[in-house]
N, C-alpha and C positions, 0 to 999 in steps of 0.2 A: 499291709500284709494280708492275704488271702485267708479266710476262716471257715474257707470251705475244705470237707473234708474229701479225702482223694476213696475209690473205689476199695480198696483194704479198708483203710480205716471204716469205712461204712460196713462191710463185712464184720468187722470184728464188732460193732457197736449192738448189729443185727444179731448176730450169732449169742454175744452176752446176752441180748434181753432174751431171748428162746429159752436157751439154758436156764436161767435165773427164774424166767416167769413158770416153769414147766417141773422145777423145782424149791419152790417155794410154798408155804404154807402157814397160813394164818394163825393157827392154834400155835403152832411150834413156837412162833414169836413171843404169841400172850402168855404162854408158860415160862419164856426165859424173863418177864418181867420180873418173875417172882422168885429167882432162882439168883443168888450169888456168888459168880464165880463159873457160870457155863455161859458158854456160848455155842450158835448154832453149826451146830458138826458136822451138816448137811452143807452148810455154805464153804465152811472149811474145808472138808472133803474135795466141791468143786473147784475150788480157787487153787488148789492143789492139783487137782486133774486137769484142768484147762491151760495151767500154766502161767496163771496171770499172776503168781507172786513171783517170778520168772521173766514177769514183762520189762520193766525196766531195769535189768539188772545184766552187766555186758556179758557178752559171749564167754568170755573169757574165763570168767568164774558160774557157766552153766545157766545163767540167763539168756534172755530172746532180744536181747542189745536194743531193744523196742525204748520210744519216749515217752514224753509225759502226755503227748496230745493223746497215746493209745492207756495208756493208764488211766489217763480220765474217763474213756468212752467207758472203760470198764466199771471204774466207778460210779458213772451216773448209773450205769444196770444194775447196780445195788443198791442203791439211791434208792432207785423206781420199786425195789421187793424189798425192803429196809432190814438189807440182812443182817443178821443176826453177829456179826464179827467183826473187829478194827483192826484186822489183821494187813490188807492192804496200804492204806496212809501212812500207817506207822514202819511198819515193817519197809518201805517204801524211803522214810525220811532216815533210818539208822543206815540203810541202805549205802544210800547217796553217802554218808559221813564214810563209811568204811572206807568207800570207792573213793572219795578225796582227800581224807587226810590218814586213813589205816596204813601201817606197814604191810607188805609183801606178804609175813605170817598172818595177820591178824584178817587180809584179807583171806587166804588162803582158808583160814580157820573156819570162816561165817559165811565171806559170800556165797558159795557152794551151798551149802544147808540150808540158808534161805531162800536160795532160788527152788529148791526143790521140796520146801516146804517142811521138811526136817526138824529147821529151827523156827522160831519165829524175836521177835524184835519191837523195841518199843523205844520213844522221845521222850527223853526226859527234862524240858527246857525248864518250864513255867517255876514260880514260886508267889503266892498270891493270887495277885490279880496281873501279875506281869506277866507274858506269854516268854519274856529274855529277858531277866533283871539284870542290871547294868553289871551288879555285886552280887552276886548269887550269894546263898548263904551256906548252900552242901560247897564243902571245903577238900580239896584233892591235896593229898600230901605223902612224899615217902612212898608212893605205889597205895595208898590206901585212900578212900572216897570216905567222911563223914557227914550227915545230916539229912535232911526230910525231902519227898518230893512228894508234895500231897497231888491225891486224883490225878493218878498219871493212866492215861488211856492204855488199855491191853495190858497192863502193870499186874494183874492176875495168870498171864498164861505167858507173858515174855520167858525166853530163856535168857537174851540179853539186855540190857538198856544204853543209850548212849545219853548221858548227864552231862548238862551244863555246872560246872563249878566252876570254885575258884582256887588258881594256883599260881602258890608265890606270889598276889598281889595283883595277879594276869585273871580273866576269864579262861577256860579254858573244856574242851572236850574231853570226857575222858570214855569207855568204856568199860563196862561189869556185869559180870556174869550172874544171871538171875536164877538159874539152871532147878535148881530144887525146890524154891521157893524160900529157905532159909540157909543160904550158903552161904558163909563165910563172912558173917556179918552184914548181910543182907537180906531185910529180911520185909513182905506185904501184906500190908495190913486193907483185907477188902473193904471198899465204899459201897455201903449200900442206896441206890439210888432208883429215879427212875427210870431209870432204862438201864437193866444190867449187863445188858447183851453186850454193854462198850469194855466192861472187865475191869474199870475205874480198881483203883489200889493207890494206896501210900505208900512209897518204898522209902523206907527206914536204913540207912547205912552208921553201920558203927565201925569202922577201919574196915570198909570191904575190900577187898583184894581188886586192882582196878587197873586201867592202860592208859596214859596221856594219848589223846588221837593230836591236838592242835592247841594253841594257848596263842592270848594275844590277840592283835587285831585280825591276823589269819582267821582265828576261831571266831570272834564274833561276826566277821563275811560270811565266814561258811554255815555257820548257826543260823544267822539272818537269811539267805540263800534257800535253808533247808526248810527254814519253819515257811517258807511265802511258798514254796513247791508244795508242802504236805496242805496248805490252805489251798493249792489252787487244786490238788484233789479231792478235798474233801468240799471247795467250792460245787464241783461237779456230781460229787454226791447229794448234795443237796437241792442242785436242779432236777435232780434225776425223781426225789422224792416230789418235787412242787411239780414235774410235767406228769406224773403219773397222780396227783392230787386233783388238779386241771382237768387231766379225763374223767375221772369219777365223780366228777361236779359237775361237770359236763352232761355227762351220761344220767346224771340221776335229775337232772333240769330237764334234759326234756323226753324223761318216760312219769318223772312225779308229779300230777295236776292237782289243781287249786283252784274251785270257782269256774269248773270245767274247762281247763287248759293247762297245760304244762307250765311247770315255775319258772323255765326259762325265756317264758314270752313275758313277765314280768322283770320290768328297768332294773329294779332293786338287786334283779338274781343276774341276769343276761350282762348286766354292765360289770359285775363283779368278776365275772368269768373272763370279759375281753380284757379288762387290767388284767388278769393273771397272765392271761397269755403272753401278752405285753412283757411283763416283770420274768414269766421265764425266756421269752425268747432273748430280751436280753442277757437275762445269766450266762443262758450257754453261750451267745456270743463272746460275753467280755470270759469263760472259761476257755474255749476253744484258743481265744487271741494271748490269751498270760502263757498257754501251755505252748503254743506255737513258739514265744519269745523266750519259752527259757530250752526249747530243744535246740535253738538257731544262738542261743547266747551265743557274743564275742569275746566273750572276756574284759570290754571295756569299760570304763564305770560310767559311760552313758546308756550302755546298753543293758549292765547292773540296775539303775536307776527305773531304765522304758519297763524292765520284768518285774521291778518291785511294785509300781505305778501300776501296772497290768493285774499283778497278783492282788492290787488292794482291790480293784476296781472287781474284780470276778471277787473275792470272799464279799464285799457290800452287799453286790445287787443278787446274788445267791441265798446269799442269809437272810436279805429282805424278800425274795421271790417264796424260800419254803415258809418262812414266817408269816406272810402272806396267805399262803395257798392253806396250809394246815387250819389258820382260825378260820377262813372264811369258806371251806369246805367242810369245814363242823356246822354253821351258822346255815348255808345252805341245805345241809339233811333235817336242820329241825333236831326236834327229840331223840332223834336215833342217831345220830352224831356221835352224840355223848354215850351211848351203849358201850358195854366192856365187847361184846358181838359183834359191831359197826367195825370195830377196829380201827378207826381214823387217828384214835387218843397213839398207837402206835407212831404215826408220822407227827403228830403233835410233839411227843416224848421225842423222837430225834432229831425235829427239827430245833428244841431247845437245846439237844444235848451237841448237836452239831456246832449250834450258834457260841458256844464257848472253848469247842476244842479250837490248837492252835490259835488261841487269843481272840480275844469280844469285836466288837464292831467297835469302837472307843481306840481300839489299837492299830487297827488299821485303818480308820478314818484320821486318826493322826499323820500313822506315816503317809499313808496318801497325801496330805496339806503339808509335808513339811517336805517332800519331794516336788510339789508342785511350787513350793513357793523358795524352794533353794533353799531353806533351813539346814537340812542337812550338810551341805558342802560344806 
């Protein structure tokens, strides 16, 4: 399969970084570190005007019926200005649930609103350290959701959540309405961390009023399906931040001298920077390739199998390329690296915060080896 991108998509890739880079702003970011429960308004505003929370989402219900391979290029341009909002990934993964297992109403309710940025949307899988516990322990019953979902991403500014629980015995999808912040037994409790720009919260349910989307082995497909899509966006957000790390190590090697000559004519500096290169260009490749196989899915479970294998391989070398690029682009500036001014600690804080949304590297390095080695079947 070909991973090069066709003339649109390269427009739309260009057009994001212009936008993004032309609004964005250093100070804005280092103030929302310190701030819990805002996020940048300036990004949301954009993603709103351009349309891109609109991008994957069908014609039908007022989206731009766009895939995952244009979703990504967007996210890497946010990646690259580490903006300030987790409005896209998430909003992107309740999306997808509506649009496969919502009723007629329930689509009609939400898709609309999020495509046009109205509403907004948030995953609510994990418990733990599981990214999809096999047995959740929030329990859906009677039309009603009980129990925890700690550090759920955007869980501060959702109006909706789509929750992994358990019903009747079954895993199961349900959705609930977050709309107030304390409605009807629903109620978030903010994480304060570091990087508050992601909106991290604990949603707390005590009988909230809620909707079965999917239960069974249906649900756990489509959960699985949903959580490897929103890793292979936030994959690309992370390359986004390690290619734009890459230049600015780049750039600052060979204007900074040392022993009159620039850092980058030194092994130590110059070798650091061609592994990176190395470590993002594969990211975006193995990202471009999982996004390409889940817009051409067939529905088969070998071709189920090729997108999960594709989505582990883009979250790996993504998670390993910004983790990379972040410490040893500190380690190249020296002293001023570490300045709260430098702002590099910005991509530092995201590239750890990224490295755990949608499940660790431990989780997909699993299923990676258990798809490669027929475990699964």
């Amino acid at each position: 399969m070909s991973i090069l991108l066709d003339e649109g998509q390269q427009a739309i890739a260009t057009e994001c970084r212009r936008v993004l880079e032309a609004r964005s702003d250093k100070g804005r970011l280092l103030g929302l570190l310190e701030q819990v429960g805002a996020c940048d308004a300036v990004f949301r505003d954009t993603a709103v005007e351009q349309g891109w929370m609109a991008l994957a989402i069908a014609e039908e219900h007022g989206g731009l019926g766009l895939g995952l391979i244009e979703l990504g290029l967007v996210a890497q341009a946010t990646g690259g200005v580490i903006a300030g909002a987790p409005f896209l990934t998430m909003g992107y993964g309740a999306a997808r649930v509506l649009a496969e297992a919502g009723s007629a109403e329930v689509q009609a309710a939400w898709l609309p609103r999020l495509a046009s940025g109205e509403a907004t949307a948030t995953v609510a899988f994990a418990e733990g350290n599981a990214p999809l516990p096999l047995r959740p322990t929030t329990v859906f019953a009677a039309g009603r959701l009980t129990g925890v979902k700690e550090g759920v991403v955007a869980g501060l500014a959702a109006d909706i959540a789509v929750v992994w629980a358990m019903n009747e015995g079954e895993p199961a999808l349900v959705l609930v309405e977050l709309a107030d912040g304390n409605r009807a037994g629903a109620t978030r409790n903010p994480v304060d961390g570091f990087d508050n720009s992601r909106l991290y919260a604990d949603l707390a349910f005590a009988e909230a009023p809620a909707t079965l989307l999917a239960r069974g082995e249906a649900a756990r497909a489509l959960a699985l399906d949903v959580l490897a899509r929103m890793a292979v966006v936030t994959a690309h957000e992370q390359t986004g931040g390690a290619e734009t790390l890459l230049t600015i190590a780049r750039d600052y090697a060979v204007t900074r001298k040392a022993f009159g000559q620039p850092i980058g004519a030194f092994q130590s500096v110059k070798h650091r920077i061609a592994e990176l290169y190395g470590l993002v260009e594969i990211a975006r490749a193995n990202c471009i390739h999982a996004a390409a196989l889940a817009d051409a899915a067939d529905g088969t479970s070998n071709g189920t199998a090729n997108f999960l294998i594709a989505s582990a391989d883009a979250r790996i070398s993504a998670t390993e390329a910004y983790d990379t690029a972040a410490r040893d682009c500190v380690q190249i500036h020296g002293g001023i690296g570490v300045t709260w001014e430098q702002g590099l600690h910005l991509h530092m804080r995201r590239a750890r915060s990224l490295a755990i949304e949608q499940g660790n590297l431990l989780f997909w390095e699993d299923l990676l080896v258990d798809h490669l080695t027929g475990e699964v079947a």
